[in-house]
PDB file of N, CA, C, O and CB in Angstrom:
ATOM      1  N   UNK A   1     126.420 104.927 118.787  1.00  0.00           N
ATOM      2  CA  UNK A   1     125.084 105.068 118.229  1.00  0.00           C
ATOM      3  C   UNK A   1     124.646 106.532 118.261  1.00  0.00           C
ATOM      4  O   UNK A   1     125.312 107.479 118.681  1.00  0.00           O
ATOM      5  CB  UNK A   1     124.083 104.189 119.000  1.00  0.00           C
ATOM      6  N   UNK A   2     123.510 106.555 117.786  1.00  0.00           N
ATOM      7  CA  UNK A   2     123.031 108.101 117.326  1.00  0.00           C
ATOM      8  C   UNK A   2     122.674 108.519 118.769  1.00  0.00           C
ATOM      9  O   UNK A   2     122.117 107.538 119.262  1.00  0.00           O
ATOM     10  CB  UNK A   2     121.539 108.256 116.078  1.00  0.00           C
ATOM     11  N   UNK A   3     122.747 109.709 119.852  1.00  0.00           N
ATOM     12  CA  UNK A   3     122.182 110.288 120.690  1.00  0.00           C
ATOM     13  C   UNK A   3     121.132 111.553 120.211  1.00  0.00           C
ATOM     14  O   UNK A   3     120.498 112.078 121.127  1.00  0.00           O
ATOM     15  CB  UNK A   3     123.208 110.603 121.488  1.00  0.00           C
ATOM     16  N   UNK A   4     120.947 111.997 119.019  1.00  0.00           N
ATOM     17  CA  UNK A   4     119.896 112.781 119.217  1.00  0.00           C
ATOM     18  C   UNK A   4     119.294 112.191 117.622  1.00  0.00           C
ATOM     19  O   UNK A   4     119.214 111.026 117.232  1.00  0.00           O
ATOM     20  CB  UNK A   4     120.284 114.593 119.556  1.00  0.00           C
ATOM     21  N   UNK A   5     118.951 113.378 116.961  1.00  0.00           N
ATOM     22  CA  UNK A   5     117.989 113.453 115.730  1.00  0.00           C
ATOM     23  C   UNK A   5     118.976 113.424 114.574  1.00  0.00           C
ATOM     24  O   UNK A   5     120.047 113.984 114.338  1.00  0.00           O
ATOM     25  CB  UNK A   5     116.982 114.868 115.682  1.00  0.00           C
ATOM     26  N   UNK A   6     118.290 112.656 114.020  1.00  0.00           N
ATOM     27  CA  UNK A   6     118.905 112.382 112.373  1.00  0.00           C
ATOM     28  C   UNK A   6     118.970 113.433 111.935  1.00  0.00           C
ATOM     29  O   UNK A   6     118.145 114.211 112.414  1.00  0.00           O
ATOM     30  CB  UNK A   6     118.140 111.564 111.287  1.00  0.00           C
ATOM     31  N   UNK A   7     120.123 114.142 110.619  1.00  0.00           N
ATOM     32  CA  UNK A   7     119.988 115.300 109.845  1.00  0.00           C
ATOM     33  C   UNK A   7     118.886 114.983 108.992  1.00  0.00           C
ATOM     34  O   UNK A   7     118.822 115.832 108.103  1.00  0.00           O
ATOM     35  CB  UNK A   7     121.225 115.699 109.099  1.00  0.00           C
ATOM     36  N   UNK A   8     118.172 114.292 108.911  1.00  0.00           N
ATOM     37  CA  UNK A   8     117.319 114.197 107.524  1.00  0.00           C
ATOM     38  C   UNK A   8     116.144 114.437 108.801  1.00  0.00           C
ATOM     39  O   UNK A   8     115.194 114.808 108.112  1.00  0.00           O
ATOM     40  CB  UNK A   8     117.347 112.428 106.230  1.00  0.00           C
ATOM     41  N   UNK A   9     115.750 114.448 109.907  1.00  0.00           N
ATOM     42  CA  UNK A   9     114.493 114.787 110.741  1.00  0.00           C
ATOM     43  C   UNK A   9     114.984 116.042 110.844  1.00  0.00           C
ATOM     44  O   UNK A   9     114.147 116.902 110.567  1.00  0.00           O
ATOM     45  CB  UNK A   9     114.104 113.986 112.176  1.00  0.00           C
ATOM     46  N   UNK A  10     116.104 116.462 111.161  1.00  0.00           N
ATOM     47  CA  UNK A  10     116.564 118.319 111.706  1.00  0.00           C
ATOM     48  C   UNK A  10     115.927 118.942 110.169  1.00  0.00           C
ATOM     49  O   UNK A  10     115.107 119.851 110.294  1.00  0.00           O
ATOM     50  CB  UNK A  10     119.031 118.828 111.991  1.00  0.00           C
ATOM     51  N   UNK A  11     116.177 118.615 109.124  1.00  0.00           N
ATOM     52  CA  UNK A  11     116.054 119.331 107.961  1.00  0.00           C
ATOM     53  C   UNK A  11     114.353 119.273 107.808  1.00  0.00           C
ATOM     54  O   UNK A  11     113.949 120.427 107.665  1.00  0.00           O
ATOM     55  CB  UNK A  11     117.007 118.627 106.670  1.00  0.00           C
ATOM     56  N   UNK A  12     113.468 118.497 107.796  1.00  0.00           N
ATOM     57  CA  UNK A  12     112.480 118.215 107.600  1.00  0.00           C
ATOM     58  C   UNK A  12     111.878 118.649 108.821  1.00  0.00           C
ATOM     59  O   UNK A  12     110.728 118.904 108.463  1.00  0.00           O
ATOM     60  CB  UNK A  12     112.395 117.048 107.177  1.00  0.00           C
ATOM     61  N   UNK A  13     111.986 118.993 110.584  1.00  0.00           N
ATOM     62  CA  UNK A  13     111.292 120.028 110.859  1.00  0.00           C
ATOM     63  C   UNK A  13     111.269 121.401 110.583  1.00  0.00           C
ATOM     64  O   UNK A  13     110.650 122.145 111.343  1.00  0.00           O
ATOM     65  CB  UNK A  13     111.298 119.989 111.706  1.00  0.00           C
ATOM     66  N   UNK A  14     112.024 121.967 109.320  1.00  0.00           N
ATOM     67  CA  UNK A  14     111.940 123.322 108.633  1.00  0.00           C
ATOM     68  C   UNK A  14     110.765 123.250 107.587  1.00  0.00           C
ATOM     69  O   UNK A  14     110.739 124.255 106.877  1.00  0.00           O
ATOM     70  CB  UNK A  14     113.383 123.712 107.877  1.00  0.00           C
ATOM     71  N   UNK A  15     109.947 122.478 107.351  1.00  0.00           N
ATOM     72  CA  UNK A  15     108.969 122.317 106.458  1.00  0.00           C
ATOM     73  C   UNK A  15     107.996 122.239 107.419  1.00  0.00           C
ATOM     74  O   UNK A  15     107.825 121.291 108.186  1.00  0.00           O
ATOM     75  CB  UNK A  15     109.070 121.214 105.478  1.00  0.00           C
ATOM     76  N   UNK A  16     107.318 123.327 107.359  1.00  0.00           N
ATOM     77  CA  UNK A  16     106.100 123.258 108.421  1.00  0.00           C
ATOM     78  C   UNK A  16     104.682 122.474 107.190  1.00  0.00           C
ATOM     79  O   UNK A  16     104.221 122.674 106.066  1.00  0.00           O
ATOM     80  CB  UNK A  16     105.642 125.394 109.190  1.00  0.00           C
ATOM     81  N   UNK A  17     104.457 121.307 108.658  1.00  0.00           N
ATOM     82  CA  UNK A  17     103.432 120.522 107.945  1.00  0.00           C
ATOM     83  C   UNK A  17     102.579 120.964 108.015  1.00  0.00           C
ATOM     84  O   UNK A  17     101.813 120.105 107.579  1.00  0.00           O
ATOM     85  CB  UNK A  17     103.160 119.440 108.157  1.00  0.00           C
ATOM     86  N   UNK A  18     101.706 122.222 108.406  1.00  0.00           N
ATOM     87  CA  UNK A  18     100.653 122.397 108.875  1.00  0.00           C
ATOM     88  C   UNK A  18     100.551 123.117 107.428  1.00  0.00           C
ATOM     89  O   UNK A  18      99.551 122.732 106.822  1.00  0.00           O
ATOM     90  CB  UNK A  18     100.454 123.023 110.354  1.00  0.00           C
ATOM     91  N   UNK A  19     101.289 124.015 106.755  1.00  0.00           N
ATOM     92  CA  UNK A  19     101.654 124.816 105.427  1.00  0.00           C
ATOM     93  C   UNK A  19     101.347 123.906 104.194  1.00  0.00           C
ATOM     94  O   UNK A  19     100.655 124.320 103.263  1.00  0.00           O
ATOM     95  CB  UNK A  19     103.308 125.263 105.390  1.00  0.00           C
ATOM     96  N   UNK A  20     101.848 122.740 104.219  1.00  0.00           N
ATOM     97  CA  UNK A  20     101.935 121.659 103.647  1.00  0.00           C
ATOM     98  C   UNK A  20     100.727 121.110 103.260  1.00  0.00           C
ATOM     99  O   UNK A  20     100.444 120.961 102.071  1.00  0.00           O
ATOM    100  CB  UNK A  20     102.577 120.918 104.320  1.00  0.00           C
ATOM    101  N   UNK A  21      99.626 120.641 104.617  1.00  0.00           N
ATOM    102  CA  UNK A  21      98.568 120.251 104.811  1.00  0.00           C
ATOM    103  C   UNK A  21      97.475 120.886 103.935  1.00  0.00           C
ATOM    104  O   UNK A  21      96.782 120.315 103.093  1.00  0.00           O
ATOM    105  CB  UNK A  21      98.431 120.349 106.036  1.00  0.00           C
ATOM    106  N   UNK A  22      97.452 122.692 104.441  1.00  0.00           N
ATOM    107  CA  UNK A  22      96.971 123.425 103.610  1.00  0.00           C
ATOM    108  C   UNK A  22      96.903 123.167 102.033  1.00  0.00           C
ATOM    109  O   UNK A  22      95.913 123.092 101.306  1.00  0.00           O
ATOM    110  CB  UNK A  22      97.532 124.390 103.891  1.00  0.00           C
ATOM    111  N   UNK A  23      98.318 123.051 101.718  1.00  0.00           N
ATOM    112  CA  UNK A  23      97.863 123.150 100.020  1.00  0.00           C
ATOM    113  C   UNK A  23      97.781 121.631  99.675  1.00  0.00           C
ATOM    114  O   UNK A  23      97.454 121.481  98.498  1.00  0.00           O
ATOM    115  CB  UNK A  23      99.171 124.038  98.835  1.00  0.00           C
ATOM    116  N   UNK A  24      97.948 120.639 100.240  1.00  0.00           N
ATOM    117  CA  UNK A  24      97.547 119.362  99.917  1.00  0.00           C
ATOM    118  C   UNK A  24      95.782 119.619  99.834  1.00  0.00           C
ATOM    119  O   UNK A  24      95.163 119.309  98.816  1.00  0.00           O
ATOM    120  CB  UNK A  24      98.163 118.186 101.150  1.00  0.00           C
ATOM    121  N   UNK A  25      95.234 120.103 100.811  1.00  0.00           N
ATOM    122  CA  UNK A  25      93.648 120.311 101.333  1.00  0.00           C
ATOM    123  C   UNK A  25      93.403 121.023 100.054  1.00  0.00           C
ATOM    124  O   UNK A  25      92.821 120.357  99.198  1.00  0.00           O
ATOM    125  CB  UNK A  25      93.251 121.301 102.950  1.00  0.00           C
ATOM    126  N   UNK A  26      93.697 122.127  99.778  1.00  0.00           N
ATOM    127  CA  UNK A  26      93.608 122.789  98.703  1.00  0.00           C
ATOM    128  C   UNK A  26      93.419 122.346  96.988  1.00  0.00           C
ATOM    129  O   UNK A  26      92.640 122.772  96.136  1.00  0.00           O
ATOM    130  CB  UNK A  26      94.599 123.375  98.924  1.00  0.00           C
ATOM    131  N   UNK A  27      94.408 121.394  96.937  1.00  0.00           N
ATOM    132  CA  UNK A  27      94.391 121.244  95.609  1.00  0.00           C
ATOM    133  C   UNK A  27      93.807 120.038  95.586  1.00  0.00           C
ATOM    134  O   UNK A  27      93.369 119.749  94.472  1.00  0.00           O
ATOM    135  CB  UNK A  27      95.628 121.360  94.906  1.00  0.00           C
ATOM    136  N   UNK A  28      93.612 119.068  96.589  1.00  0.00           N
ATOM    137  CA  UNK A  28      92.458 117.659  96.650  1.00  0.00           C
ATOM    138  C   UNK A  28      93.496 116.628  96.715  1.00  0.00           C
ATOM    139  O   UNK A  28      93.198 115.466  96.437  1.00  0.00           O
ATOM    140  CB  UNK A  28      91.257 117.335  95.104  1.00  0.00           C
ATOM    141  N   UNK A  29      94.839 116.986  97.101  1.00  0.00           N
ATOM    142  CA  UNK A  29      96.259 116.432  96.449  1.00  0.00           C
ATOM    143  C   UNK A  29      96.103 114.629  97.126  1.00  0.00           C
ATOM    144  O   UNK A  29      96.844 113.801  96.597  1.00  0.00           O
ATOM    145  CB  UNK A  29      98.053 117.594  97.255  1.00  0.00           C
ATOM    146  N   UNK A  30      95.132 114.140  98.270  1.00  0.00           N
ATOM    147  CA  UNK A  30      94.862 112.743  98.849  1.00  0.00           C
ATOM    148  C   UNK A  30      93.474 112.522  98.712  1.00  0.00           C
ATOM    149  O   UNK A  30      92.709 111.911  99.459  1.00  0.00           O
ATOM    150  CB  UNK A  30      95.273 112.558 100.346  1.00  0.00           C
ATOM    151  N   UNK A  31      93.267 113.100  97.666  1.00  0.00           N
ATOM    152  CA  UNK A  31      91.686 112.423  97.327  1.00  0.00           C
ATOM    153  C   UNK A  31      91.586 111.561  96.843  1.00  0.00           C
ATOM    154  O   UNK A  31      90.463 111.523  96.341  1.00  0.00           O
ATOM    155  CB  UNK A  31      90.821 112.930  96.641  1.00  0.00           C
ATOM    156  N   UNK A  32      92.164 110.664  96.634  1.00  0.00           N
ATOM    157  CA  UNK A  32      91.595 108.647  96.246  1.00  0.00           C
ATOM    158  C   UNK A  32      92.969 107.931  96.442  1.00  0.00           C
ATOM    159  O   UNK A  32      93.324 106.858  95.955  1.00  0.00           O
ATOM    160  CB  UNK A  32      90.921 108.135  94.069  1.00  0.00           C
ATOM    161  N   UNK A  33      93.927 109.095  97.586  1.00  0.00           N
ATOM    162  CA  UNK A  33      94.901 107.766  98.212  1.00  0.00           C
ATOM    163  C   UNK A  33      94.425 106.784  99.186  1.00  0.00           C
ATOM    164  O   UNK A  33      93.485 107.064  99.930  1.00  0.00           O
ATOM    165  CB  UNK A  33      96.109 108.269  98.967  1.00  0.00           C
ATOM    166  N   UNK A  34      94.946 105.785  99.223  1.00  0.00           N
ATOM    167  CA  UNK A  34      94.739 104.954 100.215  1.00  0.00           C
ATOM    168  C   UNK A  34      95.970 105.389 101.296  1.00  0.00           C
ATOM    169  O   UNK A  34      96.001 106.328 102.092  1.00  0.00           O
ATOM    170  CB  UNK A  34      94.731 103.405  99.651  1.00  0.00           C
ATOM    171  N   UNK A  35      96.686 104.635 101.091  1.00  0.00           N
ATOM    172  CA  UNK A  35      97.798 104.314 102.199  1.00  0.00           C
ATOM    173  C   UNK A  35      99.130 105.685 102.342  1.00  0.00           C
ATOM    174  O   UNK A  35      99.565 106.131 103.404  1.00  0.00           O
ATOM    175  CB  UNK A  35      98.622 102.621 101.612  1.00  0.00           C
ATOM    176  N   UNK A  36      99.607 106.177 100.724  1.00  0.00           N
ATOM    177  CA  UNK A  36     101.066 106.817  99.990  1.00  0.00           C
ATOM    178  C   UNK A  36     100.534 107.959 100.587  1.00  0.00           C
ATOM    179  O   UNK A  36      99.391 107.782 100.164  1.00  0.00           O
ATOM    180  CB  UNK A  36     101.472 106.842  98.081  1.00  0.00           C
ATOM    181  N   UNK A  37     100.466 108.773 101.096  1.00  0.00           N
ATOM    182  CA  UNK A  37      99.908 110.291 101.405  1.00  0.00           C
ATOM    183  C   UNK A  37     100.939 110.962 100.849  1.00  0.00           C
ATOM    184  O   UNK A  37     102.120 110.623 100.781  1.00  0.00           O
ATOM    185  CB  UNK A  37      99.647 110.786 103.010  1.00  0.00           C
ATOM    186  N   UNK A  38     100.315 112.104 100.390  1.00  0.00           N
ATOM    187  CA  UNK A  38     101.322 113.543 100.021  1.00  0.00           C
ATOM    188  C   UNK A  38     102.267 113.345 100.386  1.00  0.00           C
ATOM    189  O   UNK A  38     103.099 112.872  99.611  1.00  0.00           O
ATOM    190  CB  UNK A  38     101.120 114.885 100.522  1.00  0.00           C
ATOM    191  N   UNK A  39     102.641 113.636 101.883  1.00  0.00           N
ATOM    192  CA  UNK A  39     103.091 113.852 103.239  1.00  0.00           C
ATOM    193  C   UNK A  39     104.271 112.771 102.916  1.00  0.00           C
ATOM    194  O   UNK A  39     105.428 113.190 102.944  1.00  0.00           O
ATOM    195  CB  UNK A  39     101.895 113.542 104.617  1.00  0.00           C
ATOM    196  N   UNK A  40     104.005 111.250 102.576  1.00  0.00           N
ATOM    197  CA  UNK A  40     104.579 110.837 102.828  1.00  0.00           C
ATOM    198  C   UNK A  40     105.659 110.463 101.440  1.00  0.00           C
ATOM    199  O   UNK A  40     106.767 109.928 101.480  1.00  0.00           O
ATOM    200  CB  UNK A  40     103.933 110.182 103.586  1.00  0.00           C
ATOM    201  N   UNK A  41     104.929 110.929 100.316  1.00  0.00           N
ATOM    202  CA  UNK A  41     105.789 110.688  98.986  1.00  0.00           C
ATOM    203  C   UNK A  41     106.635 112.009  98.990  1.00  0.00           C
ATOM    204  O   UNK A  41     107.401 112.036  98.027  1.00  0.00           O
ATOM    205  CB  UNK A  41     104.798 110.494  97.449  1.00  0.00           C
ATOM    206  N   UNK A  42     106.714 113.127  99.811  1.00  0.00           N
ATOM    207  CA  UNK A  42     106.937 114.265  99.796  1.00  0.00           C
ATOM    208  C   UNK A  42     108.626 113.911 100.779  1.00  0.00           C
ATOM    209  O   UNK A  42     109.779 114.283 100.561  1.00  0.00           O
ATOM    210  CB  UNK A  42     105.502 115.246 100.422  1.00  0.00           C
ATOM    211  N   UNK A  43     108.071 113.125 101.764  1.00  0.00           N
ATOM    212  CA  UNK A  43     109.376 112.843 102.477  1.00  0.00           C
ATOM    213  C   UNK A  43     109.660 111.700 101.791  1.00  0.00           C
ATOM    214  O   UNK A  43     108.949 111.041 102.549  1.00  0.00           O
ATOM    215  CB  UNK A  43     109.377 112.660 104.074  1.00  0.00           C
ATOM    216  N   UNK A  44     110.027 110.964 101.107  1.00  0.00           N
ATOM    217  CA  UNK A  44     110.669 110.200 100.328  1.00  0.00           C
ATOM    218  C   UNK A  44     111.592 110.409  98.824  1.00  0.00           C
ATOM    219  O   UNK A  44     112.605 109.845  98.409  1.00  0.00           O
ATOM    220  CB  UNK A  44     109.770 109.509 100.210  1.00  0.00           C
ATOM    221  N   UNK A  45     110.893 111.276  98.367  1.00  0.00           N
ATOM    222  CA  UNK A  45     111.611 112.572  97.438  1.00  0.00           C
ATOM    223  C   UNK A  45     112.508 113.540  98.136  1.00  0.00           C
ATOM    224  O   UNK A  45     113.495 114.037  97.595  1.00  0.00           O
ATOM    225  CB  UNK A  45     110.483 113.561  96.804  1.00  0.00           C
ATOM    226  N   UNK A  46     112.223 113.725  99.047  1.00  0.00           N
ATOM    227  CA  UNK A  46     113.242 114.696  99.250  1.00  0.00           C
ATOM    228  C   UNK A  46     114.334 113.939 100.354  1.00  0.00           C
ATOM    229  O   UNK A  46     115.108 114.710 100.921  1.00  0.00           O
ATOM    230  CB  UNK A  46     112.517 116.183  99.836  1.00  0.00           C
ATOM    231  N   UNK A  47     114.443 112.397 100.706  1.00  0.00           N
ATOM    232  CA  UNK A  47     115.292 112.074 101.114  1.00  0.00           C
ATOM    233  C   UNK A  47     116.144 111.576 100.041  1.00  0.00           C
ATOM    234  O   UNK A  47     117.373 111.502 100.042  1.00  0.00           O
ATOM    235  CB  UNK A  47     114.994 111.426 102.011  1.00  0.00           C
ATOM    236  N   UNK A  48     115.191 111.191  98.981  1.00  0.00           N
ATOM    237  CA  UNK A  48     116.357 111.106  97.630  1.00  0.00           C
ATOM    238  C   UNK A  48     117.348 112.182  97.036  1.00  0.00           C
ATOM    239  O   UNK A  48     118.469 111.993  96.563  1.00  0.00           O
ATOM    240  CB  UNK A  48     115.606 110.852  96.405  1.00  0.00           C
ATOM    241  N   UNK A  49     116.476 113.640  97.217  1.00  0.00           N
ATOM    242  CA  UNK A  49     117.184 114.446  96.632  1.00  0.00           C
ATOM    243  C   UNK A  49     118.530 114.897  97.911  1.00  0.00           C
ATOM    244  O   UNK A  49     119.732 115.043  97.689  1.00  0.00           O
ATOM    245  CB  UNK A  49     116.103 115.647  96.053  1.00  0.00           C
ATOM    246  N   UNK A  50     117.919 115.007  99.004  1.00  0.00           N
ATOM    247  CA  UNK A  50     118.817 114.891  99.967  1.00  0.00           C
ATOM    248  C   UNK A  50     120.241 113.870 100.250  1.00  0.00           C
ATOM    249  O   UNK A  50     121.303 114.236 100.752  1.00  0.00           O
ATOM    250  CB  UNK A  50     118.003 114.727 100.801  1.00  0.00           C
ATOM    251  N   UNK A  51     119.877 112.480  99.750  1.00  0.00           N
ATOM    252  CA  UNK A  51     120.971 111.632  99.625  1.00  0.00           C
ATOM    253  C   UNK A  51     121.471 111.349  98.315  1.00  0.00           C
ATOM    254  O   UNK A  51     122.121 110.306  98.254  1.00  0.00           O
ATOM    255  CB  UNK A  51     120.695 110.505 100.196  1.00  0.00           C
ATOM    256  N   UNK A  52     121.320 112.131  97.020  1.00  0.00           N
ATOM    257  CA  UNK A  52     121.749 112.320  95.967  1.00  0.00           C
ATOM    258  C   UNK A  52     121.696 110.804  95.231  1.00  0.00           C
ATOM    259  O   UNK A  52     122.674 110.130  94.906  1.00  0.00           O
ATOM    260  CB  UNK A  52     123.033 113.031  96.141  1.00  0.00           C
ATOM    261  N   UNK A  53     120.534 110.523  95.094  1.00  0.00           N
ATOM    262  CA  UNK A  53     120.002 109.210  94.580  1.00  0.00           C
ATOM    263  C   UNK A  53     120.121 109.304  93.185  1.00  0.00           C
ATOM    264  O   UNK A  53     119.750 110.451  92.939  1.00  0.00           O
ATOM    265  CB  UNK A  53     118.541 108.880  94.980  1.00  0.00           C
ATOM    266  N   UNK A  54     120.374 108.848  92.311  1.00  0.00           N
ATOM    267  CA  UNK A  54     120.279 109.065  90.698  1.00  0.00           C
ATOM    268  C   UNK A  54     118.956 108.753  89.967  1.00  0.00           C
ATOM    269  O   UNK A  54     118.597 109.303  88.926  1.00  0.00           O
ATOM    270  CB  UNK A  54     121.326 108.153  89.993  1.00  0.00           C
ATOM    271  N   UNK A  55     117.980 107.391  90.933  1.00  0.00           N
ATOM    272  CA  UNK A  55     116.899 107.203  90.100  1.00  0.00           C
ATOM    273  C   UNK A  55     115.395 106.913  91.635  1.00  0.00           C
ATOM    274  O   UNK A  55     115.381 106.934  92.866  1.00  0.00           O
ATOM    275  CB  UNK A  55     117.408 105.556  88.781  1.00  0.00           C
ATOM    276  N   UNK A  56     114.652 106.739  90.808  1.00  0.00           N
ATOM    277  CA  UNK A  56     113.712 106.630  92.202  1.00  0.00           C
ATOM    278  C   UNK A  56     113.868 104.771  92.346  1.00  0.00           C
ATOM    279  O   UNK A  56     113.524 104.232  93.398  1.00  0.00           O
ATOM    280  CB  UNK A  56     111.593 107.366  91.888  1.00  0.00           C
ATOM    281  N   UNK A  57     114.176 104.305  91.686  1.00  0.00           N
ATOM    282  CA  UNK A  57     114.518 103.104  92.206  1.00  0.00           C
ATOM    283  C   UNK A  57     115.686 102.894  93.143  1.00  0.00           C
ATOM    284  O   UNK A  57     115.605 102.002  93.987  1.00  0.00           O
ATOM    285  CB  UNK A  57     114.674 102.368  91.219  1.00  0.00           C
ATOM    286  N   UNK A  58     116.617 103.547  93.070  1.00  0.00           N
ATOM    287  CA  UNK A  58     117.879 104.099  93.945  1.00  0.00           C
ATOM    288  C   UNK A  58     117.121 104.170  95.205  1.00  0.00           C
ATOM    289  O   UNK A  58     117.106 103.444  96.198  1.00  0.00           O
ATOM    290  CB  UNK A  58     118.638 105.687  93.463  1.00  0.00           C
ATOM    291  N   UNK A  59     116.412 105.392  94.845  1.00  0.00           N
ATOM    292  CA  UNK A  59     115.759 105.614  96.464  1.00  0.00           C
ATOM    293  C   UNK A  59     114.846 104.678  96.890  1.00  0.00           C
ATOM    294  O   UNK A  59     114.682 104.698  98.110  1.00  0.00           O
ATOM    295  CB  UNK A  59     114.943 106.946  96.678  1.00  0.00           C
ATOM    296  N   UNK A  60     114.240 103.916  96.325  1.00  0.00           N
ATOM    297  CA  UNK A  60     113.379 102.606  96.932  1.00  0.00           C
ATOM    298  C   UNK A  60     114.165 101.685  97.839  1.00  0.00           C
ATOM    299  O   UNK A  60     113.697 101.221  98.879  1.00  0.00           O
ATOM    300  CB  UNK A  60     112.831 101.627  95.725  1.00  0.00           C
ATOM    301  N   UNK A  61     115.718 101.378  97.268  1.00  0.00           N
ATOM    302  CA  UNK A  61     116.261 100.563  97.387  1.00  0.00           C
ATOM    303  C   UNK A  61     116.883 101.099  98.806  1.00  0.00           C
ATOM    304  O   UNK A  61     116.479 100.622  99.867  1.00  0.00           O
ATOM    305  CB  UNK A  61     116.944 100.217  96.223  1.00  0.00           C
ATOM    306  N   UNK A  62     117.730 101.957  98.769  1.00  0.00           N
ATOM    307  CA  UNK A  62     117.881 102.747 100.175  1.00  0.00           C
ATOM    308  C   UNK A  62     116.713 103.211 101.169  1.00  0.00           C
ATOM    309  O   UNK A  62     117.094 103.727 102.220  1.00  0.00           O
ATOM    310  CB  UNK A  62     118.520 103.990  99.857  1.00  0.00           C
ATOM    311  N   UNK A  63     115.810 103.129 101.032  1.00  0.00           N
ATOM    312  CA  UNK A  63     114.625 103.580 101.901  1.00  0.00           C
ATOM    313  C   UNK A  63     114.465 102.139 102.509  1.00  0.00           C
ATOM    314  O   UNK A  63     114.196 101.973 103.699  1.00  0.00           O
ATOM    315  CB  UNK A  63     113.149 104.276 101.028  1.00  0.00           C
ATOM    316  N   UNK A  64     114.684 100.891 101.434  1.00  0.00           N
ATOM    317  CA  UNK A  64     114.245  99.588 102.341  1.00  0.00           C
ATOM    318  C   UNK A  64     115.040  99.238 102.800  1.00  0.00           C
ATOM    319  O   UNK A  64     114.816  98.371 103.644  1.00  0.00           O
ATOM    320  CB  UNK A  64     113.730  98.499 101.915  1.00  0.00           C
ATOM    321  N   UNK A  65     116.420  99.636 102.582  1.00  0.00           N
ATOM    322  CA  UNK A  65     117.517  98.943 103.539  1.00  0.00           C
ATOM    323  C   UNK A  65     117.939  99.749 104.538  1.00  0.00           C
ATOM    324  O   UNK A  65     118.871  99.253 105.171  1.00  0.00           O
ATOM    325  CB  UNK A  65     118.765  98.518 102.858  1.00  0.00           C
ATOM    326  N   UNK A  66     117.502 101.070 104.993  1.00  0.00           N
ATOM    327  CA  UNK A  66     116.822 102.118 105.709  1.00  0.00           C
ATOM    328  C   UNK A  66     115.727 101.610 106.715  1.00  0.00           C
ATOM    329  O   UNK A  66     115.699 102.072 107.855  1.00  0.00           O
ATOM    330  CB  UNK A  66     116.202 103.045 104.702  1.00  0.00           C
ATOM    331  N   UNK A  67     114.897 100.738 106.330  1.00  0.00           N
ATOM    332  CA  UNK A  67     113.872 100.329 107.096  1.00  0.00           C
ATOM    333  C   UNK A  67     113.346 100.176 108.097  1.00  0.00           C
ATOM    334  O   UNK A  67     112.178 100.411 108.410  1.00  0.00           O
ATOM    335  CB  UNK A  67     113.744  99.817 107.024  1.00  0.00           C
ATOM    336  N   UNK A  68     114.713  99.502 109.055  1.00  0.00           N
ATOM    337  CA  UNK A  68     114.746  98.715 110.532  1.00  0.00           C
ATOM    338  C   UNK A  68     115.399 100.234 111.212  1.00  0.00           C
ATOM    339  O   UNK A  68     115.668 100.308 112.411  1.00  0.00           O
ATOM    340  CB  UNK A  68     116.030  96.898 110.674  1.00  0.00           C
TER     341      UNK A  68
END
């Protein structure tokens, strides 16, 4: 089993969220989300582009069997 951090968490603490936050705040980027935040469609795109997904349904499909 895994003993430390996933490559997809090692890669994604190089994106400082606080940078992130800023221009989300900035441009109004979660102003009438409910639940999907920036933050969080931001890490879901880039685990697609990271696992070389072909469609965003690709990546839906791996994110839910990813899940547990």
């Amino acid at each position: 089993m895994n003993q430390g951090k996933y490559v997809f968490s090692q890669i994604m603490e190089l994106v400082s969220h606080k940078v992130f936050t800023t221009c989300v705040n900035r441009y109004k980027g979660d102003l009438k989300t409910k639940q999907f935040s920036c933050w969080k469609q931001f890490l879901c795109m880039a685990f697609g582009q990271l696992t070389h997904r072909e469609s965003l349904s690709d990546t839906i499909v791996c994110l839910k069997a990813n899940a547990g």
